[in-house]
C-alpha beads as a LAMMPS data file, in Angstrom:
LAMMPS data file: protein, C-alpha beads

137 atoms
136 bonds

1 atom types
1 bond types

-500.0 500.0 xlo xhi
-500.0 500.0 ylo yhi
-500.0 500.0 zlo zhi

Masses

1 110.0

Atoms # bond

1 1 1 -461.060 141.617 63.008
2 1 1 -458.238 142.072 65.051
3 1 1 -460.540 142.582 68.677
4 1 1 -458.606 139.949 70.690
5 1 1 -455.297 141.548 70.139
6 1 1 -456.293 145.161 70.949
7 1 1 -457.773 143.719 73.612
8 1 1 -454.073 142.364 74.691
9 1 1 -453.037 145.347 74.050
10 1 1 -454.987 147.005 76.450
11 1 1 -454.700 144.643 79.235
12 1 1 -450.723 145.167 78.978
13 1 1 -451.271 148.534 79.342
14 1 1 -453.589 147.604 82.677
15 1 1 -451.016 145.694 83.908
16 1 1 -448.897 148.299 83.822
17 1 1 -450.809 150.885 85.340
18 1 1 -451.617 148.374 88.234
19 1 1 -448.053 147.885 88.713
20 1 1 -446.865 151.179 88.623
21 1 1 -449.478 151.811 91.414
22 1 1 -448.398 148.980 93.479
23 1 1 -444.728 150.399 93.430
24 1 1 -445.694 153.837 94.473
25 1 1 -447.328 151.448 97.431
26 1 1 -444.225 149.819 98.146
27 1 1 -442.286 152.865 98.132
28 1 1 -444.929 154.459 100.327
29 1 1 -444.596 151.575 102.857
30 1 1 -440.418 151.958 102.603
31 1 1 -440.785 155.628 103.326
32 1 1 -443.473 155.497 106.288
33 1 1 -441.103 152.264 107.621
34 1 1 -438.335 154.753 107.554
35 1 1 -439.846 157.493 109.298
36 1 1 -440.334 154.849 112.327
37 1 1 -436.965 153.955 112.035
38 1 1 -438.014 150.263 112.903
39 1 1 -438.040 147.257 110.784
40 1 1 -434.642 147.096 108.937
41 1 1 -435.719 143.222 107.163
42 1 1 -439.142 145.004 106.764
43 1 1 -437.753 147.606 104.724
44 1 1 -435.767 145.111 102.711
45 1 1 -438.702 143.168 101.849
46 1 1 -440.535 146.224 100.910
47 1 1 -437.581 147.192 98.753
48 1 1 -436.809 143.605 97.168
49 1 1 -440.904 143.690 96.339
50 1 1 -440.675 147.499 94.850
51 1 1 -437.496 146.525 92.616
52 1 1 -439.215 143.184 91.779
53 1 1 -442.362 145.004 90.469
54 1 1 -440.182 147.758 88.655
55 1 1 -438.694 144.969 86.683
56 1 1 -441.784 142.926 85.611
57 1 1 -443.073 146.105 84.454
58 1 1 -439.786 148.118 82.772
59 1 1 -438.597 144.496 80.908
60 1 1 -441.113 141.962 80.865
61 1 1 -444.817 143.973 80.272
62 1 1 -442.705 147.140 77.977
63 1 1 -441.660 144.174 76.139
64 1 1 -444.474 142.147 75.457
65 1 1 -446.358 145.507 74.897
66 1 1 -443.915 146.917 72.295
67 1 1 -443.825 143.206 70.214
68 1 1 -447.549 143.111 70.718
69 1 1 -448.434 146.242 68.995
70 1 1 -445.213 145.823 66.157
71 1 1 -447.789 142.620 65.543
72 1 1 -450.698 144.610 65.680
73 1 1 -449.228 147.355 62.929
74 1 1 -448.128 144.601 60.576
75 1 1 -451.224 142.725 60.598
76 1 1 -453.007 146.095 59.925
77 1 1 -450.338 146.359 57.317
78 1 1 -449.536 150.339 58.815
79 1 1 -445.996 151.202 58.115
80 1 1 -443.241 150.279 60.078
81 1 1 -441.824 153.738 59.840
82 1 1 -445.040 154.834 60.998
83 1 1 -444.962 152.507 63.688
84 1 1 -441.689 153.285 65.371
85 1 1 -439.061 155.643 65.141
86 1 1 -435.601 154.654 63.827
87 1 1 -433.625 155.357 66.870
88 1 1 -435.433 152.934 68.634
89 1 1 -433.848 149.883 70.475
90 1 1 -433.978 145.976 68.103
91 1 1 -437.324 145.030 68.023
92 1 1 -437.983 141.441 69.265
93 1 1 -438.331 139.976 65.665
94 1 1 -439.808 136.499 66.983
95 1 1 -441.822 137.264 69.673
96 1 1 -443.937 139.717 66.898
97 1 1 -443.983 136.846 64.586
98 1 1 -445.392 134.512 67.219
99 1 1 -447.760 137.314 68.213
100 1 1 -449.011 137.899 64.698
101 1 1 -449.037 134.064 63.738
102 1 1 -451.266 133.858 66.413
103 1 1 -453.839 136.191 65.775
104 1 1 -453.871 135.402 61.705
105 1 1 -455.031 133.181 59.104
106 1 1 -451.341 131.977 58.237
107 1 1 -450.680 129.086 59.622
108 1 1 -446.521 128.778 58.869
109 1 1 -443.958 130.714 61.390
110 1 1 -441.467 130.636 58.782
111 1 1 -444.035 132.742 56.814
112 1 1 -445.234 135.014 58.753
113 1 1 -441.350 135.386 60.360
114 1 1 -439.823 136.295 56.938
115 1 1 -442.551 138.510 56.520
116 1 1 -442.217 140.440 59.434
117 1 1 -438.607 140.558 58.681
118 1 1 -439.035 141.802 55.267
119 1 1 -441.711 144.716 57.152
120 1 1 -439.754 145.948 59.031
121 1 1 -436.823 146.260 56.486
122 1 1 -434.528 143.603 58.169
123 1 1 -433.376 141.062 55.818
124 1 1 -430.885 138.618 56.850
125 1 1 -428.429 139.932 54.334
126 1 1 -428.777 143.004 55.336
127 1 1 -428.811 142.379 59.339
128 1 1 -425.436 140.091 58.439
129 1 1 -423.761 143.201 56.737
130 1 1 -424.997 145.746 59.322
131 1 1 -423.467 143.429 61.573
132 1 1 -420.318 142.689 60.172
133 1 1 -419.736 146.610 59.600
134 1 1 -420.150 146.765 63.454
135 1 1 -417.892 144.248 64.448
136 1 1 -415.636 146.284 61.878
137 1 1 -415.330 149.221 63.762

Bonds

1 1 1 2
2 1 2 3
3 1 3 4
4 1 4 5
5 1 5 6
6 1 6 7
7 1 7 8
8 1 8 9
9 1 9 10
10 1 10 11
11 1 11 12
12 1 12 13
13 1 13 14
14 1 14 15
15 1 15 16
16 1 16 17
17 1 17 18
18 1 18 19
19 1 19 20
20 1 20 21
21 1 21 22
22 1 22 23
23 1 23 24
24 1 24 25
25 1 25 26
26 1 26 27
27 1 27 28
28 1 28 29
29 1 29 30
30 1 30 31
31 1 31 32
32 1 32 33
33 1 33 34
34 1 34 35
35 1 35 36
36 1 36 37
37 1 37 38
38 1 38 39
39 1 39 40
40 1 40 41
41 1 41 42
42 1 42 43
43 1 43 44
44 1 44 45
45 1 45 46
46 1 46 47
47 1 47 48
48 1 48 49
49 1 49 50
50 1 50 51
51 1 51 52
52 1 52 53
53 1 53 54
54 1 54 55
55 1 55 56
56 1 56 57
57 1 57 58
58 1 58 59
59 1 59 60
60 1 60 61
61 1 61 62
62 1 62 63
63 1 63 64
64 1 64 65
65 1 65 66
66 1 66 67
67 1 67 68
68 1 68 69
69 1 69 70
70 1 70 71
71 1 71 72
72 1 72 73
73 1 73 74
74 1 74 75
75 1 75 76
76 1 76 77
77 1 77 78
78 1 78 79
79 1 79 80
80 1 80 81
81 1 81 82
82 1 82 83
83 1 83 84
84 1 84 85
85 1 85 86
86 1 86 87
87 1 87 88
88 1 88 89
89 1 89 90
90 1 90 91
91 1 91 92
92 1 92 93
93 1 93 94
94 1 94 95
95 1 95 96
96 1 96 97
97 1 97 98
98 1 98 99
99 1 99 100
100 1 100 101
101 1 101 102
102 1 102 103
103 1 103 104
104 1 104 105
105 1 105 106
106 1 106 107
107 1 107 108
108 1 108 109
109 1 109 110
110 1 110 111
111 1 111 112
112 1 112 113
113 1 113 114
114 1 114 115
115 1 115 116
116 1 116 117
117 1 117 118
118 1 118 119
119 1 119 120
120 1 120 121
121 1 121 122
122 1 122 123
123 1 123 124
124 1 124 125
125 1 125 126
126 1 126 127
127 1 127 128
128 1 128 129
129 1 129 130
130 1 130 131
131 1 131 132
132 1 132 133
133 1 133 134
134 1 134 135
135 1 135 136
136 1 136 137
């Protein structure tokens, strides 16, 4: 039912395999430029492409993967307890609605986003409150 988005899912998780191997070849290249002691704006473009690849994959692929499968778990209906733990970081409430809109039969975001909001056990009132007891202290 759900074969396109595990599908996503595992392509994110290709892409950041691939990536992670293309660093270690950027950092392999920075090393062995090193060793020669030769090519200082060499070694800079080998760096700015290593921390360029690191950042793709630590922000923008972790990202999509993590809203991705929060999608994937709600459309399954699996708890969101189950799902993640609570110390994790603020999940990307409209990226997973967009995600699950997508791959459902519901055809209204403000649906599917209150829904995923009321999943995950993040109400506005409640977000409001937590929030104001932040700013509080």
């Amino acid at each position: 039912m759900y074969a396109k988005l595990r599908v996503k899912l595992k392509a994110l998780a290709a892409e950041a395999r691939i990536i992670r191997g293309e660093e270690h070849r950027a950092r392999k290249g920075w090393r062995r430029l090193a060793k020669k002691q030769i090519g200082a704006n060499a070694m800079v473009a080998l760096h700015a492409e290593f921390d360029s690849l690191h950042r793709h994959r630590t922000y923008d692929v972790r990202t999509e993967s993590r809203a991705t499968l929060l999608a994937y778990a709600f459309l399954r209906k699996r708890p969101y307890e189950l799902t993640e733990t609570a110390g994790a970081r603020k999940a990307p409430i409209d990226r997973v609605a967009n995600i699950a809109l997508r791959f459902s039969e519901e055809r209204a975001l403000s649906k599917v986003m209150a829904d995923v909001r009321l999943w995950m056990g993040r109400l506005p009132e409640v977000e409001a409150a937590a929030a104001a007891a932040e700013a509080a202290s």
